[in-house]
C-alpha positions as CSV (number, residue, x, y, z in Angstrom):
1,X,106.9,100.6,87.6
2,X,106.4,102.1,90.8
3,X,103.7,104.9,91.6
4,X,103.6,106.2,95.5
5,X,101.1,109.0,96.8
6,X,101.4,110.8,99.8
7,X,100.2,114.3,100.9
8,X,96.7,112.8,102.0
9,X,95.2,113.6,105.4
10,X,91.9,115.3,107.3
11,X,91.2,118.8,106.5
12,X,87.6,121.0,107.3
13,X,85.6,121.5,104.5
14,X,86.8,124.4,102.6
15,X,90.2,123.9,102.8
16,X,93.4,122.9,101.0
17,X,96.0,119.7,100.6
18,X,98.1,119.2,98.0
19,X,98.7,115.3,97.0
20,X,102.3,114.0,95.1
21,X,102.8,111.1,93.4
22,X,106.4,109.8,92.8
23,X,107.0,107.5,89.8
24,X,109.8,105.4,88.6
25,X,110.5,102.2,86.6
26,X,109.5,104.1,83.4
27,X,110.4,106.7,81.2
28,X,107.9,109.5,83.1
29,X,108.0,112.0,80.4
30,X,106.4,109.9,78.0
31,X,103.4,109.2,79.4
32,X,100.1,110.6,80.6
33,X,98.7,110.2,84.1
34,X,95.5,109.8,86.3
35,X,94.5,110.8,89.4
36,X,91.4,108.1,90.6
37,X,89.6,108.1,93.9
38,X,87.8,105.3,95.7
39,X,85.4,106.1,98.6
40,X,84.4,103.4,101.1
41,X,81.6,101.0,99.3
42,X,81.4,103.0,96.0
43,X,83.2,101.9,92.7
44,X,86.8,104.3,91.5
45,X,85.7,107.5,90.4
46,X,88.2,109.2,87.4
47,X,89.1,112.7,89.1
48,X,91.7,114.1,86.3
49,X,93.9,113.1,84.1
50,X,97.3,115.1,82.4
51,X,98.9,114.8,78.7
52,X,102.8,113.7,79.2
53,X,103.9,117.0,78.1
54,X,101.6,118.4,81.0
55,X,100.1,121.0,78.1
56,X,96.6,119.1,78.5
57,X,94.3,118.5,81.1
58,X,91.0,117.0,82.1
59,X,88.8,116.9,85.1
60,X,85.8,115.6,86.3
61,X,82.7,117.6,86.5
62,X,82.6,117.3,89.9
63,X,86.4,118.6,90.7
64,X,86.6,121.4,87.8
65,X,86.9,124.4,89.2
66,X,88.6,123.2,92.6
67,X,91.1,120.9,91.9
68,X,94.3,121.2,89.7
69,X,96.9,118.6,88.3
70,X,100.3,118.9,87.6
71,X,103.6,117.1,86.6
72,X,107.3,117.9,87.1
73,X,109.2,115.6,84.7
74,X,112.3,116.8,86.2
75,X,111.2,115.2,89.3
76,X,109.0,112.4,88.0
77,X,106.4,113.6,90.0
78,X,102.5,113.8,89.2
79,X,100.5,116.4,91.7
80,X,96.9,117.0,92.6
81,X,96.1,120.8,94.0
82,X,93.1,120.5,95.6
83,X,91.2,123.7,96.9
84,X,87.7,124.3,98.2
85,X,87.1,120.3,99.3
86,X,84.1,119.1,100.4
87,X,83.0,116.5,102.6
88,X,82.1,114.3,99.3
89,X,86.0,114.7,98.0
90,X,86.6,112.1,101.0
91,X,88.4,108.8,99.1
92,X,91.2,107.3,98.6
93,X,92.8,108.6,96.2
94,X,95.7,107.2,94.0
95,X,97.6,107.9,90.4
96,X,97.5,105.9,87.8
97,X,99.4,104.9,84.1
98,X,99.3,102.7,81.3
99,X,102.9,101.2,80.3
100,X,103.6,98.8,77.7
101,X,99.9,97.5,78.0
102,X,99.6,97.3,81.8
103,X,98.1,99.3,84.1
104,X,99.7,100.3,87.2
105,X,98.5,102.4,90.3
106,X,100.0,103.2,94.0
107,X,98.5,102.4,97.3
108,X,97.1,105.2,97.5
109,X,96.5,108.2,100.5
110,X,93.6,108.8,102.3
111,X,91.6,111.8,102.2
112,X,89.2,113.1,104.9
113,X,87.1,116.2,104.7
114,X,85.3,116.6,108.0
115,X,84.6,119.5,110.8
């Protein structure tokens, strides 16, 4: 199973990126997905998470609204639209899954909302 983010980088506070997350090593369609964020010296935070159909989704109170997760099974790939961000969005963030009783996750991309 491998899970790899990109899309990350520095944007001012109001504005836009759009993070990817390319899977492979498992059957993609079958499975639901996470997007998690770590900031520097706090614990991982949940963000949002997507059914494997991509007919259900959830989100953390403190992304509803603003952010929006996606999945293209064609393309084995999990997204995170992310609009409005704040300085308090800044984290690393990376996807996760649960396959055959594991949990797996990428490295990650870094996020930094600043002026």
């Amino acid at each position: 199973v491998q899970l790899v983010e990109s899309g990350g980088g520095m944007v001012q506070p109001g504005g836009s990126l759009r993070l990817s997350c390319a899977a492979s090593g498992f059957t993609f369609s079958k499975y639901g997905l996470d997007w998690v964020r770590q900031a520097p010296g706090k614990g991982p935070e949940w963000v949002s998470r997507i059914s494997a159909s991509g007919n259900t989704t959830y989100y953390s109170d403190s992304v509803k609204g603003r952010f929006t997760i996606s999945r293209d099974n064609v393309k084995n790939t999990l997204y995170l639209q992310m609009n409005g961000l704040k300085p308090e969005d800044s984290a690393l963030y990376y996807c996760k899954t649960v396959f055959a009783g594991s949990t797996y996750r990428g490295q990650g991309t870094q996020v930094t909302v600043s002026s």
